[in-house]
C-alpha positions as CSV (number, residue, x, y, z in Angstrom):
1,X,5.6,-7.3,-0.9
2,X,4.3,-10.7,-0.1
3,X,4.0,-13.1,-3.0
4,X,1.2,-15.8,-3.9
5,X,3.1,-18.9,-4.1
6,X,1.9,-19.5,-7.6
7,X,1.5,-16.8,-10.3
8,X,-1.8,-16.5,-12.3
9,X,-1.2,-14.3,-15.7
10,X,-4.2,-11.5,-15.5
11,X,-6.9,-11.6,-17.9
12,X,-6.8,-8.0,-17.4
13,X,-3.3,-7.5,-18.6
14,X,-2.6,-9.1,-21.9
15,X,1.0,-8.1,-23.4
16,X,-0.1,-5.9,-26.0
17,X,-3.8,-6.5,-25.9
18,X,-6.8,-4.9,-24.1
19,X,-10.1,-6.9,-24.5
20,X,-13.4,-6.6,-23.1
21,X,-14.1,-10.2,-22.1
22,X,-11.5,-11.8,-20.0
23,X,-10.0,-15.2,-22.1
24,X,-8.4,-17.8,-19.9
25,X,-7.7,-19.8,-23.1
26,X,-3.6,-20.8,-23.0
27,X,-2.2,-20.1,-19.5
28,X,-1.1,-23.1,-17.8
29,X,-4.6,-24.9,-16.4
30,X,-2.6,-26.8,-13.7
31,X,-1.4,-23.2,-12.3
32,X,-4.9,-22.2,-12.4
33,X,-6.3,-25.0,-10.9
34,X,-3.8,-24.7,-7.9
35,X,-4.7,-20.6,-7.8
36,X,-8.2,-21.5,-7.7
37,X,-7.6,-23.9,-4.8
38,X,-5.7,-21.8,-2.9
39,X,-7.8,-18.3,-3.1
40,X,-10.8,-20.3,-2.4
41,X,-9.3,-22.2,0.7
42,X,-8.2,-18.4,2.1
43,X,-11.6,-16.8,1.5
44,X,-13.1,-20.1,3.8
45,X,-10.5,-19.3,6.4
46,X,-11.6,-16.1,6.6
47,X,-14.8,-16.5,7.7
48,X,-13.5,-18.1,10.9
49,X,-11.2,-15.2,11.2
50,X,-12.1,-12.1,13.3
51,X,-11.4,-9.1,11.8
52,X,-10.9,-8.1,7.9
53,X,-7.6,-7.7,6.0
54,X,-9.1,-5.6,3.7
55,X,-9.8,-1.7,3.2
56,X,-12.9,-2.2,1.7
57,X,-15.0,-5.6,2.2
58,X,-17.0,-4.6,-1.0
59,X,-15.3,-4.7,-4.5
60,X,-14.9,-1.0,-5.7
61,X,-14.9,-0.1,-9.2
62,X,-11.1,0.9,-9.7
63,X,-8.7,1.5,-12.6
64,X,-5.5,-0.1,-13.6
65,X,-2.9,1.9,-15.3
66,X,-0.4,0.2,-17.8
67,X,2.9,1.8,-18.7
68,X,2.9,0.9,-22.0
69,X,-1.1,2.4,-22.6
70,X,-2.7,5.9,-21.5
71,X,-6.3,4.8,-21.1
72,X,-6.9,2.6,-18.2
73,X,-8.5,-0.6,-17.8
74,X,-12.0,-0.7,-15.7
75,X,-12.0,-3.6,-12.7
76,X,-14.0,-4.2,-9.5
77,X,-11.1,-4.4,-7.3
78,X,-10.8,-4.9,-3.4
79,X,-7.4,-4.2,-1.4
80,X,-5.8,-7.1,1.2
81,X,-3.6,-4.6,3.1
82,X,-2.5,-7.9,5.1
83,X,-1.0,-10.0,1.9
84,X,-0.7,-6.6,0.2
85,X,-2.5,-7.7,-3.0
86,X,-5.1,-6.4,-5.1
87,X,-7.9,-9.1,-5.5
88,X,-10.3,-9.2,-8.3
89,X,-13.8,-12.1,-9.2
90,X,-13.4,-13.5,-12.6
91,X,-16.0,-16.0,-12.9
92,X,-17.0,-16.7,-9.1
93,X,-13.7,-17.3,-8.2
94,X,-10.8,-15.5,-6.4
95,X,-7.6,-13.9,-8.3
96,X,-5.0,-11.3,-7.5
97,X,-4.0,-9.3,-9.3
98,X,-0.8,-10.2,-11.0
99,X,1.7,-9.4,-13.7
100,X,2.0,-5.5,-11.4
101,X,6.0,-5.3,-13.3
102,X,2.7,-3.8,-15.9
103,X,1.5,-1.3,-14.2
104,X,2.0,2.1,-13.8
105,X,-0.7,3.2,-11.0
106,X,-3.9,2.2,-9.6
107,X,-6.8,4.2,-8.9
108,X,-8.5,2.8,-5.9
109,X,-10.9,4.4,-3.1
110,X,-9.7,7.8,-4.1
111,X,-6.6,7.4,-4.0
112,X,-3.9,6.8,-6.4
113,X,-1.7,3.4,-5.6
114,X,1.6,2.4,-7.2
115,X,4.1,-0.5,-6.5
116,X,7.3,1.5,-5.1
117,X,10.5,0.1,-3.2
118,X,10.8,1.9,-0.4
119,X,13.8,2.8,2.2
120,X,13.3,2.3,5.9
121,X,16.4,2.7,8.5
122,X,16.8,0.4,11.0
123,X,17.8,1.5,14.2
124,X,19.8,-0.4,16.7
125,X,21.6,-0.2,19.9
126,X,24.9,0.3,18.3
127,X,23.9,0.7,14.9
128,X,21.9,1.9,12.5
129,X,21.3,0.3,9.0
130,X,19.1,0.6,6.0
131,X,16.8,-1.6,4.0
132,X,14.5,-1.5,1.0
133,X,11.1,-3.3,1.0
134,X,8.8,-3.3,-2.1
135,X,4.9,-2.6,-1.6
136,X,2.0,-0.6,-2.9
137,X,2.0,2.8,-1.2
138,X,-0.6,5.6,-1.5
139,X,-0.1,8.7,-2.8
140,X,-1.5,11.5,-0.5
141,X,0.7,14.1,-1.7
142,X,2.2,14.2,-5.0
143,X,4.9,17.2,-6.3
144,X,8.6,17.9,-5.4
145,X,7.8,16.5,-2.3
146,X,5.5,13.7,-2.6
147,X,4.1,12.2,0.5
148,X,2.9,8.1,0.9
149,X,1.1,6.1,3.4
150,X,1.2,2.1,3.5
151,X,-1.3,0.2,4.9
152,X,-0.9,-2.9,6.7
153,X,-2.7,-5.4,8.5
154,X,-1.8,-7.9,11.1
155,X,-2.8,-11.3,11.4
156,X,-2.9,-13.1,15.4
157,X,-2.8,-16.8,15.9
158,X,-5.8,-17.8,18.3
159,X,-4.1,-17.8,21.9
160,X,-6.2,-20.1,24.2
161,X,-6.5,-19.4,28.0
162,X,-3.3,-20.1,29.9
163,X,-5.5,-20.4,33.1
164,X,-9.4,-20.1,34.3
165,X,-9.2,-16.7,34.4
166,X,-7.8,-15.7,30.8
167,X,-9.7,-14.9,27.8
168,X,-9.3,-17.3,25.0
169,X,-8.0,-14.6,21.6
170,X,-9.8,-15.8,18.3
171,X,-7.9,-15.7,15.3
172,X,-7.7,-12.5,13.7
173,X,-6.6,-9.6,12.2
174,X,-6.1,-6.4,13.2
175,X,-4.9,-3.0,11.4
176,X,-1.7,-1.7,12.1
177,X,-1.2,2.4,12.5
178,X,0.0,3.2,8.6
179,X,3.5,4.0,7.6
180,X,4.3,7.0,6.2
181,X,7.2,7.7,3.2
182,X,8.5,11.0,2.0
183,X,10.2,11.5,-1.5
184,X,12.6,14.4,-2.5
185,X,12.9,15.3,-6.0
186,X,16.5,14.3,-5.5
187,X,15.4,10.7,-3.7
188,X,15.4,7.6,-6.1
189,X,13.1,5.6,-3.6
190,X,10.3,7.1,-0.7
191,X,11.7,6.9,2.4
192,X,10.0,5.9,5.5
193,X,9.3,8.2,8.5
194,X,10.7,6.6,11.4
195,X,10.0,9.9,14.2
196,X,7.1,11.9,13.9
197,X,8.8,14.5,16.1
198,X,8.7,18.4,15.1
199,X,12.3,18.5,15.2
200,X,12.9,15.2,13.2
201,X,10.3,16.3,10.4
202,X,11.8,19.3,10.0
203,X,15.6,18.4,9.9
204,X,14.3,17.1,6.3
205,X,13.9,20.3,4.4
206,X,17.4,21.8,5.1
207,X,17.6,25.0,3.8
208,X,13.9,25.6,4.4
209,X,13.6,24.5,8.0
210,X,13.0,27.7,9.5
211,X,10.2,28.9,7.1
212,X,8.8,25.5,7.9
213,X,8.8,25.3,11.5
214,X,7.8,28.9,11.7
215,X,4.5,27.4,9.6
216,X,4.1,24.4,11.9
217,X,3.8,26.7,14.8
218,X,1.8,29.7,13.1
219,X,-0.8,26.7,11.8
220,X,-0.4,24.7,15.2
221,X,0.0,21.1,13.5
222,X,0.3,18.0,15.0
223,X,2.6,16.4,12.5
224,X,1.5,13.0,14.4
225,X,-1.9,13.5,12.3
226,X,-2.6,12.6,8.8
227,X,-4.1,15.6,7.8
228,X,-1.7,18.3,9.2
229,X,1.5,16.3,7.5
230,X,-0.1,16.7,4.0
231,X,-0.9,20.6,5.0
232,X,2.8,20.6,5.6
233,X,3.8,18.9,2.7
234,X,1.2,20.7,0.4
235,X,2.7,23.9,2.0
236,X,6.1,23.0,1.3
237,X,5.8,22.1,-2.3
238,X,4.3,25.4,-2.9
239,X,6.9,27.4,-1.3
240,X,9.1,24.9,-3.4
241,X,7.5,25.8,-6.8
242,X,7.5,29.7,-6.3
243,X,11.3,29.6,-5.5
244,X,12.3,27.0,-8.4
């Protein structure tokens, strides 16, 4: 996940404390002051910028899960699927959402988000490797298979006109199509899904390939499609319960 340079200790999450108000009083003012300056220079930039990096341009009224509390904390959050940072107003002013080693989950647009590493396999000419990225992924699908989707959002430098008859690019951003990570029960990470082929899907579920193509086919799913890979995944897990 991509880091703000400097780290702003959340009002929201206080070791051991849950207040009401939020109380500033004894982090490092020069750290604030050089937060401030930097959220507020990014929010000007992004007026000139086409495009949004987040999910939601509105702030939507969320909640933040700690480990070490069961009841959750209430926040106007919005989502910047670009720096991949939850942003919050305290005051007029810009934060993100910091100290996340804290949290257990986030409950945002409807979905529930969590900060997960991740495996993704790199595939080369030769060669084939693996590597593990941390971000927050959201859970579609959660059980003994649990299904996640990253967002992501691309920023373009402005490209001026080479010659009279190219189009000058504005800066901008643009959304990316979603990447998609399945966890096994026996899988200490989510793993990415590189090939949304049948035959690729399928080779995960071993010993219950058959059944599972056999519903693929009988239910006609594009496993290319959001909706039909958590019907397969749903489907799965409750094959998966009965048997277990």
């Amino acid at each position: 996940m991509k880091k703000i340079t400097s780290i702003l200790l959340l009002a929201l999450i206080a070791l051991g404390t849950i207040a009401q108000e939020t109380n500033l009083t004894g982090i490092n003012q020069i750290l604030q002051e050089k937060q401030y300056d930097m959220m507020q220079y990014n929010e000007q930039m992004l007026k000139k910028i086409e495009g949004t990096p987040y999910l939601s341009e509105e702030f939507l009224s969320s909640r933040v899960y700690l480990k070490e509390n069961s009841k959750p904390l209430k926040a106007e959050l919005k989502y910047n699927a670009h720096s991949d940072n939850f942003e919050f107003l305290q005051g007029g002013r810009l934060f993100v959402l910091a100290n996340v080693e804290e949290i257990d989950s986030i409950r945002y647009m409807d979905k529930t988000f969590i900060l997960s590493t991740y495996v993704k396999k790199e595939t080369g000419l030769f060669s084939s490797s693996t590597s593990k990225k941390e971000g927050f992924l959201a859970e579609l699908v959660k059980g003994p298979c649990s299904l996640f989707k990253i967002y992501s959002v691309r920023f373009y430098e402005e490209d001026p006109p080479d010659t009279g008859y190219d189009e000058y690019q504005p800066p901008r951003f643009e959304e990316e199509n979603p990447v998609y990570c399945l966890q096994f029960q026996d899988n200490q990470h989510p793993r990415v899904i590189n090939s949304f082929r049948k035959r690729k899907i399928l080779e995960k579920f071993e010993d219950h390939k058959k059944e599972m193509e056999d519903y693929v086919n009988k239910q006609d799913l594009n496993l290319r499609e959001e909706s039909d890979l958590v019907k397969l995944i749903r489907h799965y897990n409750k094959q998966y319960t009965k048997q277990k």
